[in-house]
C-alpha positions in Angstrom: 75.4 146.2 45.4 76.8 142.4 44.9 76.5 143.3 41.2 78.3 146.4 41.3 81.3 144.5 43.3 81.3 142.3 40.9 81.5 144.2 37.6 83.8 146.6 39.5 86.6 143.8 39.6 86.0 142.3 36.5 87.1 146.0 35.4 89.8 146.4 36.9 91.1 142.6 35.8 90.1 143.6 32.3 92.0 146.9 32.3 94.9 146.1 34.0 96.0 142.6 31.9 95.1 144.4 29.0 97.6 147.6 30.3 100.6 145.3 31.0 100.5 143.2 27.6 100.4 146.8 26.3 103.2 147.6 28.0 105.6 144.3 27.1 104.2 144.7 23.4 105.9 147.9 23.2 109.4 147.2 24.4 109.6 143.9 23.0 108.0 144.0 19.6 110.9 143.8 17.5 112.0 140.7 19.2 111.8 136.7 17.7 108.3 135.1 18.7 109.9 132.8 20.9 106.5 130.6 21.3 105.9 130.3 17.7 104.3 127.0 16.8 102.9 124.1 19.2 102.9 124.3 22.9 101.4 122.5 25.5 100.6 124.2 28.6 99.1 122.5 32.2 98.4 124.3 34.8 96.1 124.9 37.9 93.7 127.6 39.1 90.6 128.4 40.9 87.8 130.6 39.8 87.0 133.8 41.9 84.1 132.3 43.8 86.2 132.9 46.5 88.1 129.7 46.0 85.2 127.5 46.8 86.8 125.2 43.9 89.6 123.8 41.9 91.1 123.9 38.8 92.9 121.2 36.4 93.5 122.7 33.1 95.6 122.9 30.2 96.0 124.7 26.8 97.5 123.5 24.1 98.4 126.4 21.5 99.2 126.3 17.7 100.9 129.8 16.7 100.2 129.2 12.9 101.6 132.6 11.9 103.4 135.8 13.1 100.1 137.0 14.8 97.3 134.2 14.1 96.8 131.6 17.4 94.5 128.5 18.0 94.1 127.0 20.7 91.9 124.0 22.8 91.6 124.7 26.0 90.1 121.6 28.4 89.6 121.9 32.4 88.4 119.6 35.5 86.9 121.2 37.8 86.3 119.8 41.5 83.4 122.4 42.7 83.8 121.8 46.3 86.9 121.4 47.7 86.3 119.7 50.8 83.1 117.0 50.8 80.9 118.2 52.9 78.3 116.2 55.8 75.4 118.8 56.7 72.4 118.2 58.5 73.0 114.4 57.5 73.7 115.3 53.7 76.3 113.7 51.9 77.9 115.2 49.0 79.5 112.2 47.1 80.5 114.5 44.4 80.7 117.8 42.4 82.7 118.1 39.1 82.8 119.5 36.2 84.4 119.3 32.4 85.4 121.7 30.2 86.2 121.6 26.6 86.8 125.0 25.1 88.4 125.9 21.3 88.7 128.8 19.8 91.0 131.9 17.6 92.8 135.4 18.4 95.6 137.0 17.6 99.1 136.9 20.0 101.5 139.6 20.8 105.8 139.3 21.1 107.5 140.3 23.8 111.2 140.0 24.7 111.0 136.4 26.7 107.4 135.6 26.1 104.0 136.5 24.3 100.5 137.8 25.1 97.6 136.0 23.4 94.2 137.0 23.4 91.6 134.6 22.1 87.3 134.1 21.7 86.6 130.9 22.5 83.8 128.6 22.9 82.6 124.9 24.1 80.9 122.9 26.1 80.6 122.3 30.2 79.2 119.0 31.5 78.9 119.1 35.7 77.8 116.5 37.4 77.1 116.1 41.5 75.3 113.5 43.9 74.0 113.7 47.3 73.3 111.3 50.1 70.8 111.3 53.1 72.1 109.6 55.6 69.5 110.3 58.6 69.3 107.8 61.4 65.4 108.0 61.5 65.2 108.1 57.8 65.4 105.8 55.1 68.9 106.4 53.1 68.1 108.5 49.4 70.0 110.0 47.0 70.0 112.6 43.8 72.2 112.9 41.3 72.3 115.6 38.5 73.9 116.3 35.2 73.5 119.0 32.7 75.3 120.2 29.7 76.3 124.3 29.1 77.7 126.5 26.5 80.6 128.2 27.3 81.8 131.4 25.6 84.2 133.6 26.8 87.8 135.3 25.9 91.2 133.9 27.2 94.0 135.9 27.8 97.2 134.0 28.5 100.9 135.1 29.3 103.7 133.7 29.0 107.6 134.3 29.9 110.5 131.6 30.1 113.7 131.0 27.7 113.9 128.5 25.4 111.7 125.0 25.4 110.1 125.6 29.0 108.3 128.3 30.0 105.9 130.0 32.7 101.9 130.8 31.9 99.5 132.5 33.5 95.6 132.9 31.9 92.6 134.3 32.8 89.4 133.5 31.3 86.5 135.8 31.0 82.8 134.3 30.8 81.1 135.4 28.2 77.9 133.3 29.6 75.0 133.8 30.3 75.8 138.0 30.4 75.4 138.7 27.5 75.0 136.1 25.3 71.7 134.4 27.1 70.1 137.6 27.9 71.1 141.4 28.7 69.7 141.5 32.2 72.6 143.1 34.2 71.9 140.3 36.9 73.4 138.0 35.0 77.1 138.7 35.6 76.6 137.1 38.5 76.9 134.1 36.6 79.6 135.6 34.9 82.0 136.5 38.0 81.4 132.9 39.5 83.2 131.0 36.0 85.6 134.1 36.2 89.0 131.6 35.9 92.6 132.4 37.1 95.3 129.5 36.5 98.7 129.4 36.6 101.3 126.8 35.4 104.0 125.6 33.1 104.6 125.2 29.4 106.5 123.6 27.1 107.3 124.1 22.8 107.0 120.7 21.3 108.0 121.6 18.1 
């Protein structure tokens, strides 16, 4: 039933960002790409682990042609929010770093563009925990991995001029269905399911 939930919203994101940068591409085709060339582009989100986390991100895009885009997309993630003591465990910290790059193709609209692009990387997370119990002796752990990441970013954007407004949403790729087709891997999935939201500026 989690499953279903799950796969039931990524649906409806899918279908519904993919429905309005229909939309905008059809009233505002015949107007200037006015996000042609480099941008630069922080922002912040959270993925929808029910905001158990936060995101630092930014893109930085490269509009080579009318329709081509590249971009590199690199995030800092803190996994838990708040540090948390329980049962006399110590969470020091929980983090993680993302480096994506990757290709697709970006669509005009009157006062902004819609780009959709594949991308892939790396993710490196990295957390530590403490025992402190009085009738103990103190211990720690600490553990670090490295992941692929692959997934396609979708990314809005509306201002006037140099400065602009962005909004993205990136959907995971990994481990559904690249590591395997068992359906009870979009779990995995829904958890690195990224929303962010932020600023952007043409440098050139």
């Amino acid at each position: 039933m989690k499953t279903n939930n799950y796969l039931a919203l990524l649906f409806i994101l899918s279908i519904s960002t993919i429905g309005y940068a229909q939309r905008d591409n059809a009233t505002g085709a015949a107007q200037p790409n006015t996000f042609r060339q480099l941008t630069v582009e922080p922002g912040i989100g959270i993925h929808t682990n029910f905001g158990t986390d936060l995101l630092i991100t930014n893109l930085v895009q490269w509009n080579s042609h009318k329709r081509w885009s590249f971009g590199a997309h690199s995030s800092y993630s803190i996994n838990n929010i708040m540090l948390q003591d329980f049962n006399y465990v110590h969470t020091d910290y929980n983090y993680s770093l993302n480096q994506k790059f990757g290709a697709g193709m970006m669509f005009n609209r009157k006062k902004g563009s819609h780009t959709f692009m594949l991308m892939a990387g790396i993710k490196y997370t990295a957390y530590k925990e403490t025992l402190n119990h009085p009738d103990l002796d103190k211990a720690s752990i600490s553990i670090s991995a490295f992941s692929p990441d692959y997934g396609i970013l979708y990314s809005a954007k509306r201002g006037w001029k140099k400065y602009f407004f962005t909004y993205r949403m990136y959907l995971p790729l990994y481990p559904w269905p690249i590591k395997g087709s068992n359906i009870l891997y979009t779990e995995g999935n829904m958890n690195n399911l990224a929303l962010e939201f932020g600023i952007g500026m043409k440098v050139k």
